[in-house]
C-alpha positions in Angstrom: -4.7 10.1 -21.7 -1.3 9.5 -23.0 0.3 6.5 -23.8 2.6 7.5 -21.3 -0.3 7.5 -18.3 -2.0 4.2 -20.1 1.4 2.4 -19.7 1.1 3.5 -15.8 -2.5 2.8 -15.3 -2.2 -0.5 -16.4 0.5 -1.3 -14.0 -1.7 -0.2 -11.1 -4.6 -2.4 -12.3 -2.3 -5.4 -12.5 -0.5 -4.3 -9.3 -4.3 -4.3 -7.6 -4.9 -7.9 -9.8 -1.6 -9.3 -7.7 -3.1 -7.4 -4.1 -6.5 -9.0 -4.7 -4.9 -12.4 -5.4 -2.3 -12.3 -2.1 -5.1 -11.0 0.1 -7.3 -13.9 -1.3 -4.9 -16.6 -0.2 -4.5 -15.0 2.7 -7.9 -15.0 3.9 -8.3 -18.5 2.6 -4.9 -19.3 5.1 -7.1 -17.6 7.8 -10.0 -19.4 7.3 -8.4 -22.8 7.3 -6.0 -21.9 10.2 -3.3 -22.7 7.1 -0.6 -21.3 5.9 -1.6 -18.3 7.5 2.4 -17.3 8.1 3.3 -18.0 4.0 0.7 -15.8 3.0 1.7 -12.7 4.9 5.1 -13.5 3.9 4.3 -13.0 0.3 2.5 -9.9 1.1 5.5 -8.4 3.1 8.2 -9.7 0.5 6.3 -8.1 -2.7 6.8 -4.5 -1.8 9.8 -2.7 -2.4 9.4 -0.4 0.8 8.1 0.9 3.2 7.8 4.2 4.8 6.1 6.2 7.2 6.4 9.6 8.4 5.2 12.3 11.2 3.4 15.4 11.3 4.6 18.4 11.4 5.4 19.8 14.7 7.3 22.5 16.4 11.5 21.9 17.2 11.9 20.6 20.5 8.7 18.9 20.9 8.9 15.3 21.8 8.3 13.3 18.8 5.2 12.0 17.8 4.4 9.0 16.3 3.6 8.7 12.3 0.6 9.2 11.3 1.2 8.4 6.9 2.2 5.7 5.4 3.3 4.5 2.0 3.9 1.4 0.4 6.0 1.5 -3.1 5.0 -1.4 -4.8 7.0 -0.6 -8.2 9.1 1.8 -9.5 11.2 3.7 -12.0 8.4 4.0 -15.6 6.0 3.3 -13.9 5.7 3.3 -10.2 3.0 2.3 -8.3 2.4 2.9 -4.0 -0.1 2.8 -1.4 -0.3 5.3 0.6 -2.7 6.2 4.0 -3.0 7.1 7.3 -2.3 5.1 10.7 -4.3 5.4 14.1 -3.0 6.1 17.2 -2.7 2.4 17.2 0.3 2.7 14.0 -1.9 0.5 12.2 -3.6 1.8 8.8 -6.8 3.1 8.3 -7.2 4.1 5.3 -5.5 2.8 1.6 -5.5 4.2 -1.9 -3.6 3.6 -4.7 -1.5 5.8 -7.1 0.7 5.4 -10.0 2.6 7.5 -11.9 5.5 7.5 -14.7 8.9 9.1 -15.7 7.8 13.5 -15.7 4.4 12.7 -14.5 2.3 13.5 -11.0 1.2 10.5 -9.0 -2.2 10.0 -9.8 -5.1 8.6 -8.1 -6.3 5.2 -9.1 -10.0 4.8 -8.5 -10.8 1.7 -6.5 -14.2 0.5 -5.7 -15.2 0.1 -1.8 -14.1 -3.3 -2.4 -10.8 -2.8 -3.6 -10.1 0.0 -1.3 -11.0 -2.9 1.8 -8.4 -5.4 -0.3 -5.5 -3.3 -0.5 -6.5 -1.8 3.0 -5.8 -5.6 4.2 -3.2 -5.7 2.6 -1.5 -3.0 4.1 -2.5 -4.1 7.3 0.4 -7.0 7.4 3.3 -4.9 7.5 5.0 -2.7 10.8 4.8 0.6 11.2 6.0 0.7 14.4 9.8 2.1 16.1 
């Protein structure tokens, strides 16, 4: 691995650290009936963006709704983002994580089943919708 892909890896596990703390106090806010409206604040306020975007389909069709999203968490050397797909529902079911740097693909960051549920929840508390 270069030092290049180290310096980007690294950035995902400590943008995954920050997930798993945010989705910690939330949960904690749910559980107490708390704070509950601070914590998804911080969650929405720490990513830069958010995107989603449609399938293909043929001109003239009448749209349909997105079915991808992605979450950019960082960027410019390196950049991290979640990305997934949304139900019918616009609401995400599945998350994973990928960082990349300057001249480099976006890479896969392997999360445990645990970590994939965690920044899952997390993604749940933004709007995808219109």
């Amino acid at each position: 691995m270069t030092q290049q892909v180290d310096h980007a890896r690294e950035q995902a596990k400590a943008q995954l650290q920050s997930i798993t703390e945010m989705v910690g106090a939330l949960r904690v806010a749910i559980d107490r009936d708390d704070s509950l409206e601070q914590a998804v604040e911080a969650i929405q306020a720490d990513a830069l963006s958010v995107q989603v975007r449609c399938p293909w389909q043929s001109p003239g069709e009448e749209a349909v709704k997105p079915d991808q999203y992605n979450i950019l968490l960082c960027t410019g050397g390196p950049a991290v983002r979640i990305i997934g797909t949304l139900s019918e529902y616009l609401e995400p079911d599945s998350a994973h994580m990928q960082y990349q740097d300057w001249g480099t693909p976006w890479t896969d960051y392997p999360l445990t089943s645990e970590e994939e549920a965690i920044v899952l929840e997390y993604a749940q508390q933004f709007y995808y919708g219109e």
